[in-house]
DRENKEZA-992217 format. One record per residue (C-alpha): x, z, y; residue in one letter. Coordinates in pm, 1 decimal. Example, Ala and Ser with C-alpha at 12.3 -4.5 7.8 and 13.67 -1.06 7.14 Angstrom:
DRENKEZA-992217
1230.0,780.0,-450.0,a
1367.0,714.0,-106.0,s
END
This chain:
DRENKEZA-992217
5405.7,1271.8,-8120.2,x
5062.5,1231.6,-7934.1,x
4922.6,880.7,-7939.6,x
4808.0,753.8,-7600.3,x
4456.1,625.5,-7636.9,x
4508.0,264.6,-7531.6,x
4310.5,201.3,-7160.5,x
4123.9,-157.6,-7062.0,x
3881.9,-369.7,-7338.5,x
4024.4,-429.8,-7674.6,x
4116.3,-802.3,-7707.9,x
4006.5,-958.3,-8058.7,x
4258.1,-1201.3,-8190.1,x
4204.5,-1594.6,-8173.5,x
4046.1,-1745.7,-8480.1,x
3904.3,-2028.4,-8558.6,x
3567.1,-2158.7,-8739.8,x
3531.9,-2165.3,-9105.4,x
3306.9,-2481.5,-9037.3,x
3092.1,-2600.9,-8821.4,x
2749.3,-2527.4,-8885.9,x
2625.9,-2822.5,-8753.0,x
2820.5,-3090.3,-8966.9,x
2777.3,-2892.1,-9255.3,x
2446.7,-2915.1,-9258.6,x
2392.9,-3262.2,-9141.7,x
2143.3,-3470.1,-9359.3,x
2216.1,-3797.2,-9568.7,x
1919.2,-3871.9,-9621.4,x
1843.2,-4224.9,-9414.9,x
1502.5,-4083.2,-9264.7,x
1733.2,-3745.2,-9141.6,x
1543.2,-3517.2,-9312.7,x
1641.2,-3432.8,-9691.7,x
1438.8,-3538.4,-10039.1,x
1203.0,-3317.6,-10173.6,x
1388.3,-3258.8,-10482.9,x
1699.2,-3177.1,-10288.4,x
1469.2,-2908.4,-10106.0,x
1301.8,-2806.3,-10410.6,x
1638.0,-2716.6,-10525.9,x
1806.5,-2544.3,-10195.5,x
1527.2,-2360.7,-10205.8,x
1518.1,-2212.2,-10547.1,x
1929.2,-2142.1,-10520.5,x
1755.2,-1944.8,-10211.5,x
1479.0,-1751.2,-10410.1,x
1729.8,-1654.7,-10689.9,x
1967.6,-1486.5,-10466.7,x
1715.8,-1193.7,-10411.7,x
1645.1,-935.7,-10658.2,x
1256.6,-966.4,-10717.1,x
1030.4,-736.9,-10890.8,x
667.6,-699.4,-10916.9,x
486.0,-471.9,-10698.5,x
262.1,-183.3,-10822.9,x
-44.9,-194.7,-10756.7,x
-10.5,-526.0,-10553.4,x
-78.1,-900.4,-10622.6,x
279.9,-999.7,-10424.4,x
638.6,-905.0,-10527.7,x
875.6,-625.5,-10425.0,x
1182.8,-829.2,-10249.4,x
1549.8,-655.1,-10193.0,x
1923.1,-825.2,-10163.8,x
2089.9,-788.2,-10475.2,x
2409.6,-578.4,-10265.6,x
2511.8,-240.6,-10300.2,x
2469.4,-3.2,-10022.1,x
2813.7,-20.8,-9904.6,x
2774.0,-385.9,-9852.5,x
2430.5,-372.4,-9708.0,x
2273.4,-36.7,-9634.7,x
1990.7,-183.1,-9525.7,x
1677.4,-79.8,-9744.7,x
1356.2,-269.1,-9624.5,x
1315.5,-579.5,-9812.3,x
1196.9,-947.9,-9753.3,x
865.7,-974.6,-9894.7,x
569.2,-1123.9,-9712.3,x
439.8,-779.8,-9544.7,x
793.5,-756.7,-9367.0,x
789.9,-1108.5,-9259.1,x
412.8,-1036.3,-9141.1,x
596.0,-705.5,-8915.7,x
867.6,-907.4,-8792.7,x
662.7,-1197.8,-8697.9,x
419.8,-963.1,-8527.1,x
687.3,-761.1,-8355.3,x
847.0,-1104.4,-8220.0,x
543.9,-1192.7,-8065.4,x
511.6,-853.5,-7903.4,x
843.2,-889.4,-7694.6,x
729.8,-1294.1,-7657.1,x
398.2,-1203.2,-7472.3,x
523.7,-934.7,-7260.9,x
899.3,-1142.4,-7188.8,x
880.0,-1485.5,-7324.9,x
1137.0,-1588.5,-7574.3,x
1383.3,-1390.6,-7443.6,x
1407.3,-1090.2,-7237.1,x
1777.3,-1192.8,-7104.1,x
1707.4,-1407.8,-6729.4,x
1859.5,-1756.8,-6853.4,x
1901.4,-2002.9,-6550.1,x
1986.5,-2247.8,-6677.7,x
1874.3,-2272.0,-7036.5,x
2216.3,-2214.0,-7248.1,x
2357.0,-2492.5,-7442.6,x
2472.7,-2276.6,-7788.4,x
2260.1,-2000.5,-7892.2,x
2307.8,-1737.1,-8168.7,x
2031.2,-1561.1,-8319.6,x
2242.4,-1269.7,-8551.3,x
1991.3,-1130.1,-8832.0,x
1749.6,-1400.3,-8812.8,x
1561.6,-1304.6,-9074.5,x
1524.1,-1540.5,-9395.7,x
1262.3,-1734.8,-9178.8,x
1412.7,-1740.5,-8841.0,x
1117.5,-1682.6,-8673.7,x
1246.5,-1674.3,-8314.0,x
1463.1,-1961.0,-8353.6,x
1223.1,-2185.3,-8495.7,x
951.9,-2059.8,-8234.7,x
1209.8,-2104.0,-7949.9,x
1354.4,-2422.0,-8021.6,x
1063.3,-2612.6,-7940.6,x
952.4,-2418.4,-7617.1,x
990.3,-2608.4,-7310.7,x
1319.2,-2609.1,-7127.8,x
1498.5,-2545.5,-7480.4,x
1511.6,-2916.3,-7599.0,x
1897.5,-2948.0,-7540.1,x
1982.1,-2597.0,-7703.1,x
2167.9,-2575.1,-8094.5,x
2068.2,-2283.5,-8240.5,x
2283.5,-2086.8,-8520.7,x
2050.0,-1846.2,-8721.8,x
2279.3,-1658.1,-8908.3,x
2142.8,-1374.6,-9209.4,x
2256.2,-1180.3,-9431.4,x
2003.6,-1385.2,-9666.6,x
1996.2,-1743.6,-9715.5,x
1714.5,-1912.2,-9539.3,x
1429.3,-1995.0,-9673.3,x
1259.5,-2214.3,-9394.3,x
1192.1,-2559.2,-9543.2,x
1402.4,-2838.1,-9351.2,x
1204.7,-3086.3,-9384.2,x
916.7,-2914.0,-9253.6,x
1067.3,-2876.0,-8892.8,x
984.8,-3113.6,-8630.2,x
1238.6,-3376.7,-8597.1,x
1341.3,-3321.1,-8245.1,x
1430.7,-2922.7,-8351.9,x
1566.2,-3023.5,-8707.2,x
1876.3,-3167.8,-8578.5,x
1959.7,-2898.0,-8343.0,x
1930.6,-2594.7,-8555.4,x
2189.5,-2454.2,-8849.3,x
2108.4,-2189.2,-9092.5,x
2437.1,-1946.4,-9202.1,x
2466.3,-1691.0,-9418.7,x
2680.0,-1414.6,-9371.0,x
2725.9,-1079.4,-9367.1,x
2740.7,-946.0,-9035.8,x
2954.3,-604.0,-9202.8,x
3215.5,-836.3,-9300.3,x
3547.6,-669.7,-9227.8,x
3633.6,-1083.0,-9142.4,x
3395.3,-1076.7,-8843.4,x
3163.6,-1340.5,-8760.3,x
3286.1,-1724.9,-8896.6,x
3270.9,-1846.0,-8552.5,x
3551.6,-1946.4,-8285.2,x
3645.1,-1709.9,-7962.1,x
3358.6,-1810.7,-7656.0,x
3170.2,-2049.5,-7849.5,x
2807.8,-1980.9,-7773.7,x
2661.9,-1923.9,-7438.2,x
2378.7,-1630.2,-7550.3,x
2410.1,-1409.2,-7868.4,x
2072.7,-1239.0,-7939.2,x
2114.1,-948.7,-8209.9,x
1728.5,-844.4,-8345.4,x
1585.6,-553.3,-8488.9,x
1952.9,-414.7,-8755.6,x
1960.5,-135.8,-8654.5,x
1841.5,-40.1,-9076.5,x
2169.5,-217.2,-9162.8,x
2400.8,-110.5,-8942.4,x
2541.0,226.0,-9085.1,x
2661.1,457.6,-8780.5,x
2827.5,382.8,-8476.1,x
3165.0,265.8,-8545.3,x
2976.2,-47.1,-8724.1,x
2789.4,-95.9,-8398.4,x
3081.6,-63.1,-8209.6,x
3226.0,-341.6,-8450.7,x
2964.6,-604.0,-8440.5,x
2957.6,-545.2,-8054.2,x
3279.6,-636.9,-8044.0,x
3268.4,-979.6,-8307.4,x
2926.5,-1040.9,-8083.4,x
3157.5,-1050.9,-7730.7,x
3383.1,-1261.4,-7882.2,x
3240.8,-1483.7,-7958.5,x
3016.2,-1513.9,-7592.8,x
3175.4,-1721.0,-7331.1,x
3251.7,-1523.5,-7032.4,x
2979.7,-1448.6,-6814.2,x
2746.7,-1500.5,-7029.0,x
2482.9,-1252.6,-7192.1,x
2420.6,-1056.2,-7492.3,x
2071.4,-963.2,-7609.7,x
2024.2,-680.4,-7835.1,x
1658.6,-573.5,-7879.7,x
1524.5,-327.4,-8136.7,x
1209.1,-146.2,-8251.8,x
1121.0,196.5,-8139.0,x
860.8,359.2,-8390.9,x
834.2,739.9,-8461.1,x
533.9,827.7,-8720.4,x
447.9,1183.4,-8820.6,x
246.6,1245.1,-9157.7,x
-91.3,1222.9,-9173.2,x
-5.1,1495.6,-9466.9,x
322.9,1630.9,-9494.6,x
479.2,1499.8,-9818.8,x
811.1,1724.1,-9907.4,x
839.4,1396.7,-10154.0,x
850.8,1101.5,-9918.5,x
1079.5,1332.7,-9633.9,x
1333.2,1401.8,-9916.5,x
1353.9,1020.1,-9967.4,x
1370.5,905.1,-9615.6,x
1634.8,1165.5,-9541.6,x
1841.8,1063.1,-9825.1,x
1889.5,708.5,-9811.7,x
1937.3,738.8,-9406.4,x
2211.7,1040.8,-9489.3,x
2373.1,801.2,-9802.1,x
2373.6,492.2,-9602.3,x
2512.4,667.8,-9290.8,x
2221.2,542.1,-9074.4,x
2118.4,685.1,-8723.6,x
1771.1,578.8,-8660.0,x
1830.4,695.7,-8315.7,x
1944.6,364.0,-8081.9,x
2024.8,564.4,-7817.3,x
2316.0,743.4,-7961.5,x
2457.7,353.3,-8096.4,x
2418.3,51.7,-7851.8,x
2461.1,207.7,-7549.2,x
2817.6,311.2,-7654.9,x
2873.1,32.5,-7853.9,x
2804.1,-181.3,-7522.8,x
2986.9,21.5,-7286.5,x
3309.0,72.6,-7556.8,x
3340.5,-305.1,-7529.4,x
3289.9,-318.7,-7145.4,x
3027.0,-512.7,-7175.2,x
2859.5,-510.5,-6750.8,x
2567.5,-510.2,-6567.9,x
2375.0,-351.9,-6897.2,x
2021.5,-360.9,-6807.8,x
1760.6,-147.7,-7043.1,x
1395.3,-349.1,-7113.3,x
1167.1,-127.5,-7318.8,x
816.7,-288.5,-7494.1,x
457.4,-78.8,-7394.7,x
439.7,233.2,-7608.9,x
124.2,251.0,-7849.3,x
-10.7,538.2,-7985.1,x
-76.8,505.3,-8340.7,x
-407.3,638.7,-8406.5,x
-420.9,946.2,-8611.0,x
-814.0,870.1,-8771.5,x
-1023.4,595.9,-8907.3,x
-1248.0,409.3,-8662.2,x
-1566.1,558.6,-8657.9,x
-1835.0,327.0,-8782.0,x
-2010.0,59.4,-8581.5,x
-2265.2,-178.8,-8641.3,x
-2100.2,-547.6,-8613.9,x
-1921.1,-705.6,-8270.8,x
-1960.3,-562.3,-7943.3,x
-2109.7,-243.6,-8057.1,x
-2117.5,81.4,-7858.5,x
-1810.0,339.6,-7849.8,x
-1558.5,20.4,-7885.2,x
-1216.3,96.1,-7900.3,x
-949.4,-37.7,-7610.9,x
-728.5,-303.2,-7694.9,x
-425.1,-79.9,-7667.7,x
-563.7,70.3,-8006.7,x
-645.9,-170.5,-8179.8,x
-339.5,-326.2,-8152.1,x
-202.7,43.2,-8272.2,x
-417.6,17.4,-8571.6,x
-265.9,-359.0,-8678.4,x
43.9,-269.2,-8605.7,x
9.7,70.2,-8818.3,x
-171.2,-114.5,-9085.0,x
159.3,-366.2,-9101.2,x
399.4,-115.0,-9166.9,x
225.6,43.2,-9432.8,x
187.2,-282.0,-9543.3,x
610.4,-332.9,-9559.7,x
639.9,-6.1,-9664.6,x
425.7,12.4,-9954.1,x
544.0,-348.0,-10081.0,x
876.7,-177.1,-10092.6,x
783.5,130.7,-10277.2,x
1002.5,49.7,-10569.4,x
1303.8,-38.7,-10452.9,x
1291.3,290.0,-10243.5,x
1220.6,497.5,-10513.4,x
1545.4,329.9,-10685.7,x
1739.8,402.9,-10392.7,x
1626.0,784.1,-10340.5,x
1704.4,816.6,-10724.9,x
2057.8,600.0,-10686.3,x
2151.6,864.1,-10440.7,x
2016.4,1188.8,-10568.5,x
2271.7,1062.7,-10914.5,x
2577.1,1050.5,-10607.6,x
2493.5,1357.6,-10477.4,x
2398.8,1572.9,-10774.9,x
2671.4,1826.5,-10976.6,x
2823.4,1659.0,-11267.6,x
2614.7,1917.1,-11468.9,x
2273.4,1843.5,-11296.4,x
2232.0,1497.7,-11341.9,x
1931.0,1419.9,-11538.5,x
1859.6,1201.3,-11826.6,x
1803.3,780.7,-11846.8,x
1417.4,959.0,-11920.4,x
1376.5,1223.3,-11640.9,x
1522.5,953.7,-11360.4,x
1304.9,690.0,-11507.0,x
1002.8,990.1,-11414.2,x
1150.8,1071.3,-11100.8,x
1153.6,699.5,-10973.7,x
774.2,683.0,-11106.7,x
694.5,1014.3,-10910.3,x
893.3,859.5,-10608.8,x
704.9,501.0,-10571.1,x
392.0,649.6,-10684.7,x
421.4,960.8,-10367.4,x
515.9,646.8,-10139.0,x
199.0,451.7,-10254.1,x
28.4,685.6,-10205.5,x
151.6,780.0,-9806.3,x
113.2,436.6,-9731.5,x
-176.8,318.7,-9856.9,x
-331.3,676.2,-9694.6,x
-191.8,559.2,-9318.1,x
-375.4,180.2,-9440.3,x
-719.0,390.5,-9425.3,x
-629.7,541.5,-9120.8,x
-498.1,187.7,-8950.7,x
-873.9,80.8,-9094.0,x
-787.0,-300.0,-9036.4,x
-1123.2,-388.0,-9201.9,x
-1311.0,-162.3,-8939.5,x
-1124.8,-394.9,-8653.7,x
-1168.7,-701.9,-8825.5,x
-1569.4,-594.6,-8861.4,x
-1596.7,-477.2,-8478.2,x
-1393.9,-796.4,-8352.4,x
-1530.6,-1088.7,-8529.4,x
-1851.3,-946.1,-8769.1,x
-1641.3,-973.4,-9108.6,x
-1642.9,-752.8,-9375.0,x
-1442.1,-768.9,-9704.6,x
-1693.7,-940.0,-9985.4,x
-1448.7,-856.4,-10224.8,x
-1440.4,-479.5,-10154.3,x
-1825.3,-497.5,-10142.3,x
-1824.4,-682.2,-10442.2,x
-1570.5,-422.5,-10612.9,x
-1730.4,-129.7,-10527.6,x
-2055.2,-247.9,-10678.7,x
-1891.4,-335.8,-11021.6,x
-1690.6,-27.3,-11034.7,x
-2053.2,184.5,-10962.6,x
-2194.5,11.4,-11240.5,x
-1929.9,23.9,-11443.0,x
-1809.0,399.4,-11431.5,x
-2182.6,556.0,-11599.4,x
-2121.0,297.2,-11876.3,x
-1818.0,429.3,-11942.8,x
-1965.2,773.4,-11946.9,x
-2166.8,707.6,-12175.2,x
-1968.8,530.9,-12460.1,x
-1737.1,819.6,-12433.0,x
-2037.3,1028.9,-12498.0,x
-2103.0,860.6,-12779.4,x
-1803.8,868.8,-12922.7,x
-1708.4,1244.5,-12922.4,x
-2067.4,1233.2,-13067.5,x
-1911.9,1042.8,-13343.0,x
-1592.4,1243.0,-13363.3,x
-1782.5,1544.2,-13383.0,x
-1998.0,1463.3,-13671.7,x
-1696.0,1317.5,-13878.9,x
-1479.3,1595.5,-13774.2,x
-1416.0,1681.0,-14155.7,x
-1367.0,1311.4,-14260.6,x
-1050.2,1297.0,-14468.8,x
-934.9,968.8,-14376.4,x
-639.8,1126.9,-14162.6,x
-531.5,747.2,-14091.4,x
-865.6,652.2,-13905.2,x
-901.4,963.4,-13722.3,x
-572.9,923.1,-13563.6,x
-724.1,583.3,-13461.2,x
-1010.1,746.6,-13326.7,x
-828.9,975.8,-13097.0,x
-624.1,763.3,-12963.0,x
-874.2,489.3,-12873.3,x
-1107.7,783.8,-12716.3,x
-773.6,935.7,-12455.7,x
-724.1,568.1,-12388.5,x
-1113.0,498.4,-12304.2,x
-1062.2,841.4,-12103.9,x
-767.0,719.1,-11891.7,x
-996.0,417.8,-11816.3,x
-1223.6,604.1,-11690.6,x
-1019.2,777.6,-11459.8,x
-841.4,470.2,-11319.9,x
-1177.6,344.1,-11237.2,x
-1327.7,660.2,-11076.0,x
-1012.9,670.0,-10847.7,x
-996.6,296.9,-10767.7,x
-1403.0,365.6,-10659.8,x
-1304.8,635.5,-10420.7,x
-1021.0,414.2,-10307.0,x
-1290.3,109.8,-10253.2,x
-1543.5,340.2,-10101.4,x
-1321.6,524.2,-9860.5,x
-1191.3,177.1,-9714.6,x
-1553.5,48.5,-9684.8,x
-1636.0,423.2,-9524.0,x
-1903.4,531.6,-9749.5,x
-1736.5,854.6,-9774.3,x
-1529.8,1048.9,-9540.0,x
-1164.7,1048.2,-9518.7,x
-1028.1,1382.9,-9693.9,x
-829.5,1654.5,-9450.2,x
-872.0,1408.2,-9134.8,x
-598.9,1517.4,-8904.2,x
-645.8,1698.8,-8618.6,x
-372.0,1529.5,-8412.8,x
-493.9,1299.2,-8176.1,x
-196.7,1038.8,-8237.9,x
13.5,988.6,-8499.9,x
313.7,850.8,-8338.0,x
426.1,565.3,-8105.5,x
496.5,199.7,-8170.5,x
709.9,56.4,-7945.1,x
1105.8,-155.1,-7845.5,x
1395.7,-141.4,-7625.1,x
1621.0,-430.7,-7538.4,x
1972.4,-411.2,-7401.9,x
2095.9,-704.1,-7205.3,x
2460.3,-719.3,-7116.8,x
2735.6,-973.9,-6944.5,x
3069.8,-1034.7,-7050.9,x
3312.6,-997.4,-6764.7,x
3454.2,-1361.0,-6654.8,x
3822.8,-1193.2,-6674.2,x
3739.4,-1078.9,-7073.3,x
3923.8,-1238.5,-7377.7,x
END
């Protein structure tokens, strides 16, 4: 028997509120914001939730959701250098739109912000714009939040409710039918795996919109190509997307998501395309100096150096995830060993590091920062001139000790000479470490060239697209 395919928008049945976000977080505390050791404590319920780990190479930590992949595909984490993109890419679509890129006349009363982030950077921001006074806010995340209650202005703290929940949840979202007058759905498309889960959270997003009202989904558009193809770090992006069942393309998911829910009057807003630069700056003598870049580029080059910022602070949990999956999709007679993964996850986040901190060079932040304002990095200066002094030091006293080993070669004190060795491959390594971090400190102060400079003239684009939709009056 053939199955008719049924015709008109799918309704979504009736249901009501676990809670109400604004009761439930309602404040005893006399003064209406909450005690300090009451924060103190939220907040470290809040840090323990993630699964933390420190970064190589890096002063900050490495910060992931403890979920599995099925639960939340999503694989960037929620460590400072993200927060620094997303607060960067919010201000983007602010100074070209305001804080929304949705016409709102007038200003709704109920606003949902789905994936807020663990900061809620847009909500915060736009709840104390002008014309928003009267608005509640719902910031709803996967994460809890970590944005410090008592640190928001009074007039704002009252108005705005933190939620977390998993916007995956086969539930839905914990709200009632046309409760909020604008849903606003930022930058998931990383943890949303394929189009039937758009289609989905389309759907829970209508919903829960009164009719007439509009739906804001915005996202960011970035497409980098290698400054030097890697075979390592294209293996892992292509197996976590193809494990996690993510299409990086938006095109081929919220259009259809928007039009399967007959969501109207869809109008497409995209962000100015930059061109990420493909080179270092070339070398200028302080602010205002001849062969300046435009602005357009410089903003590439912050915006490149940010991402291989996020990237590289994430380098281990990636390299967990391309090994997690290359364990799923390996033969049951080609897995490898607890010792060969454990190298294979090294070779992973060290090929990563190495990409991103390669596209940092090219971004050359400090070269900006130098042209714009006159700074340069004292501590890079300060670095480099240790590490120069430091390296022929080294040279020597390893010198002088094969000297040594070489004259007590026939010593028979087997014990000591064992000692010797090792201590000599250890001052070796050492040495090594040093002369790379030197090259490292040199090429980002450009003493020395760049090796293999591309010949591309761009590297890529940086850019966003924003779909705003109405729900029909006559939808339930």
């Amino acid at each position: 028997m053939d199955l008719q395919e049924p015709t008109g928008p799918r309704k979504a049945t009736a249901r009501a509120s676990k809670f109400d976000p604004f009761l439930a977080s309602r404040l005893d505390a006399p003064s209406g914001s909450p005690s300090a050791a009451d924060e103190r404590h939220r907040l470290a319920r809040a840090h323990d939730w993630f699964d933390s780990a420190r970064a190589k190479g890096r002063l900050d930590w490495s910060v992931a959701h403890p979920l599995g992949k099925d639960e939340a595909p999503q694989w960037l984490g929620y460590e400072a250098a993200a927060e620094d993109w997303d607060a960067v890419m919010l201000s983007m679509w602010h100074d070209a739109h305001g804080p929304t890129v949705a016409v709102l006349d007038p200003k709704p009363s109920r606003v949902l912000d789905v994936a807020c982030g663990v900061h809620a950077h847009w909500v915060v921001h736009t709840a104390q714009q002008p014309g928003w006074e009267h608005t509640r806010f719902v910031a709803l995340d996967l994460a809890p939040s970590l944005v410090p209650a008592g640190l928001l202005p009074r007039g704002v703290r009252g108005r705005v409710a933190f939620v977390q929940h998993n916007v995956l949840d086969p539930g839905g979202l914990p709200f009632f039918d046309d409760e909020f007058d604008f849903v606003r759905v930022g930058c998931v498309n990383s943890a949303v795996p394929a189009e039937h889960a758009w289609d989905r959270l389309v759907e829970e997003c209508r919903r829960v919109l009164k009719p007439g009202h509009k739906l804001e989904v915005l996202d960011t558009l970035f497409s980098l190509y290698m400054p030097r193809p890697l075979p390592t770090i294209i293996d892992a992006c292509e197996r976590i997307v193809r494990a996690r069942f993510i299409t990086l393309a938006l095109h081929t998911a919220i259009p259809p998501a928007l039009a399967m829910n007959e969501l109207r009057c869809t109008r497409t807003v995209k962000l100015p395309v930059l061109q990420a630069p493909a080179r270092p700056p070339t070398v200028a003598a302080g602010p205002g100096a001849d062969g300046e870049e435009d602005v357009e580029v410089r903003h590439a080059r912050i915006l490149l150096h940010l991402w291989s910022q996020r990237i590289g602070a994430h380098a281990l949990p990636l390299a967990r995830a391309v090994e997690a999956t290359y364990r799923a999709e390996a033969p049951s007679g080609a897995l490898r060993g607890a010792k060969e993964s454990a190298a294979a996850e090294k070779d992973s986040e060290r090929a990563i590091l190495e990409w991103t901190g390669e596209l940092r060079e090219i971004a050359g932040l400090a070269s900006v920062m130098e042209r714009e304002w006159g700074w340069e990095c004292a501590f890079d200066r300060r670095l480099e001139g240790k590490l120069a002094s430091r390296v022929p030091v080294m040279e020597r006293e390893l010198g002088a000790r094969r000297g040594r080993q070489q004259r007590n070669g026939g010593s028979s004190d087997a014990g000591r000479s064992r000692w010797s060795e090792a201590a000599l491959q250890q001052l070796e390594a050492q040495k090594r470490e040093a002369e790379q971090e030197l090259g490292l400190v040199r090429r980002r102060l450009r003493l020395v060239p760049m090796p293999r400079p591309s010949e591309r003239e761009t590297m890529g684009i940086f850019g966003g697209e924003a779909w705003i939709s109405t729900k029909r009056v006559d939808q339930m």
